[in-house]
Steps between C-alpha positions, in 0.01 A plus 500: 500500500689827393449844717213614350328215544570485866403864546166466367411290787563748747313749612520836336656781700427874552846633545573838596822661410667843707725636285634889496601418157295443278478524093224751511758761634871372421670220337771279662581150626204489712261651264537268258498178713182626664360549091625161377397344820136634519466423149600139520308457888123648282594255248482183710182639636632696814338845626793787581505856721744752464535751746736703396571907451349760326728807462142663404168450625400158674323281270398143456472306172373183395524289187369125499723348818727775544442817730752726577481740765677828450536675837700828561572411846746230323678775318837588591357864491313408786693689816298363786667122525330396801159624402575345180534158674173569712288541151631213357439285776100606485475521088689108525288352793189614356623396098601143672148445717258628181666298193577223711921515433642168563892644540672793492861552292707836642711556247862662616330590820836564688737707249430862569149399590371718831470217791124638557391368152672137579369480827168620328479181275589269788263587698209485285631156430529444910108639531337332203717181501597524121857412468764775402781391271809713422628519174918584530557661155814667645813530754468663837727786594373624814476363837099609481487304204614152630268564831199521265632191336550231781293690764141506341212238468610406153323138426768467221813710361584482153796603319544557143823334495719255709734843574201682713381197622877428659490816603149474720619160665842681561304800719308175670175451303445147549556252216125333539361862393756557190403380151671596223285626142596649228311777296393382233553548080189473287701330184191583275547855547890514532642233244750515197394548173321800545785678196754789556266737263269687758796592711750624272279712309339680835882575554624540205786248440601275191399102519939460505574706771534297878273606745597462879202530711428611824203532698412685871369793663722789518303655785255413787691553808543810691819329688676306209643539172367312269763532227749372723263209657425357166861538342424781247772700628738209459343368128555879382884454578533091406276652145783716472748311466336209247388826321848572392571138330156378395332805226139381461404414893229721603394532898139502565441606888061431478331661828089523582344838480521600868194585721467915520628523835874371374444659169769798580722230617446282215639810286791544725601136450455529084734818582760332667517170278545764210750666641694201626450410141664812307763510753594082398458660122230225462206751499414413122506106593257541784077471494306569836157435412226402689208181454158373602487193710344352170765619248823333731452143270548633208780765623705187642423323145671762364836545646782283433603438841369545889751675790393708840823484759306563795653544821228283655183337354292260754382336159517713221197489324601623152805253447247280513259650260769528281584138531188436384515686191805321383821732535795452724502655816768655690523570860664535856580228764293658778152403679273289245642528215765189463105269587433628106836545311700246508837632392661379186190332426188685428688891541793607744549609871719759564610708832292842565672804386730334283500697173839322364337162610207608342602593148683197436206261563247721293810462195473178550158504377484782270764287248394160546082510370545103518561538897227716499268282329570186742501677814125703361329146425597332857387845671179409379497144585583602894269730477224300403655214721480680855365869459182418263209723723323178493734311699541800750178562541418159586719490734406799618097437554648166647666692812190738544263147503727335756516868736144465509466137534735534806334853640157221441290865418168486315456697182300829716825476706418343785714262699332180488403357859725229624354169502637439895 
């Protein structure tokens, strides 16, 4: 009997996600897991809530299974944090009692999250009996951070990688409440063979020039850099250098259109990586340009070749997505990312802020489109192998049935009476 099978036997769930992040307002990591997730979750039949920010007026929207709830008080606009925490515990106790949630995912609800909003989603779980899960999608820095980690009524901790899963057990969460799981790639939306045309002619570039790739925010955090985090800084220099030997490589640094409140930001960053650019005399070799969610497939079909030298990823999302689409990747040996590229096999692993390191494994690739070629096609078939959103998501509704199995709630959230 294959997963699907087994799944249809179970009960379906009502699953209620917390997320400040959210597709609606940004794009990132955690955006598009919650997107591919809640896609594949409506497909097998499951109902989804998202309560997540507005950086407008509150408003709720439904379409078939999905309803997401876009609340100001979720905003990082929002100044008051503790009477933040105090609204969301009342809009998520009521949301859980009148749709009849059956468990509730808080998604990052640790890194630079206010304590009142975490302590808000465990206690609704404590009052109505619904279990709370936390989703890990990155590493802790803080002290604050950990406590809100190990220290809560978490029924279950999950990491999306083996790195931030270590790195809960190392604080002391126990190993019974880790699981490790993946976000997921939908391979029918990012697969090879989608053709180099669409790209190339949105930025202007012939069909022989080599296109290196990269793909990441350049802004979002008031307290980091995001040029240096993701390696831009370093790429510019490492670009440099391949520039000077290889005449027909082009460097494509893709970005999402930012939200409004990052937007002068956003144009500080485009500065900078312009500058940086005319002062490595590669300004002329260089495209920033920026992409729908929907339009990343065919940008990744179109570029020759895959590299982000992050200084840490706790997965890393777009090698992935890349991966998918068939090109070589190219990244660092930090966090997640040696659990998807296997060096010298399907891309290469390098040390952060290594531009010489850097530049000689991207030359590698740029003159040898046979490497290319083999490393592309078993990309795909790991992909497909361990990160297909069907296998994660499986997995995934299999860890919220056994939290509520074990929590033995009914589906109005009430704790069943013991039998002694």
């Amino acid at each position: 009997m294959d997963d699907d099978e087994d799944l249809t036997k179970k009960e379906k769930l009502r699953i209620c996600f917390v997320s400040f992040s959210h597709s609606s307002t940004s794009t990132g990591g955690i955006e598009r897991y919650l997107d591919t997730t809640t896609n594949e979750l409506i497909k097998k039949g499951h109902s989804v809530d998202i309560v997540t920010a507005s950086y407008d007026k509150d408003k709720v929207q439904t379409i078939d299974n999905l309803t997401v709830h876009n609340l100001s008080f979720m905003s990082p606009k929002f100044r008051n944090k503790g009477l933040g925490g105090k609204k969301l515990y009342n809009y998520l106790k009521k949301l859980v009692k009148e749709k009849g949630v059956d468990i509730i995912s808080a998604e990052n609800f640790y890194r630079g999250t206010p304590p009142s909003y975490a302590f808000a989603v465990n206690l609704v779980s404590i009052e109505t009996g619904v279990p709370a899960v936390l989703r890990m999608h990155a590493h802790f820095n803080k002290e604050i951070e950990k406590a809100l980690v190990k220290d809560l009524m978490w029924s279950k901790i999950m990491a999306v990688s083996k790195s931030v899963n270590n790195a809960a057990y190392n604080v002391g969460v126990s190993v019974k409440k880790l699981s490790v799981v993946y976000p997921g790639i939908d391979t029918e939306v990012f697969r090879p063979g989608l053709g180099k045309e669409w790209l190339r002619k949105r930025i202007d570039i012939s069909d022989s020039d080599i296109l290196i790739m990269h793909a990441s925010r350049i802004t979002g955090s008031t307290t980091s850099s995001y040029l240096e985090l993701k390696g831009i800084i370093t790429l510019l220099e490492s670009f440099s250098i391949l520039a000077q030997k290889q005449k027909n490589v082009k460097l494509l640094i893709a970005t999402a259109k930012p939200p409004t409140i990052w937007q002068k930001e956003f144009d500080k960053a485009v500065k900078k990586i312009q500058d940086l650019a005319e002062i490595h005399g590669i300004g002329n070799r260089i495209i920033i340009k920026s992409f729908d969610l929907g339009e990343m497939p065919l940008a990744y079909n179109g570029a020759d070749i895959f590299v982000m030298s992050s200084q840490m990823e706790s997965f890393g999302l777009v090698y992935a997505e890349a991966m998918a689409c068939g090109i070589p990747v190219i990244g660092t040996s930090v966090g997640g990312i040696p659990e998807i590229i296997d060096d010298n096999i399907n891309g290469f692993l390098v040390s952060p802020n290594s531009a010489v390191e850097l530049e000689k494994k991207i030359e590698i690739l740029v003159k040898d489109p046979k490497k290319r070629k083999k490393m592309g096609d078993l990309n795909v078939e790991k992909i497909m192998k361990k990160f297909d959103i069907r296998k994660t998501t499986d997995r995934l509704v299999g860890i919220f049935q056994s939290c509520i199995e074990k929590n033995g709630t009914k589906k109005d959230g009430r704790k069943e009476k013991s039998s002694t």
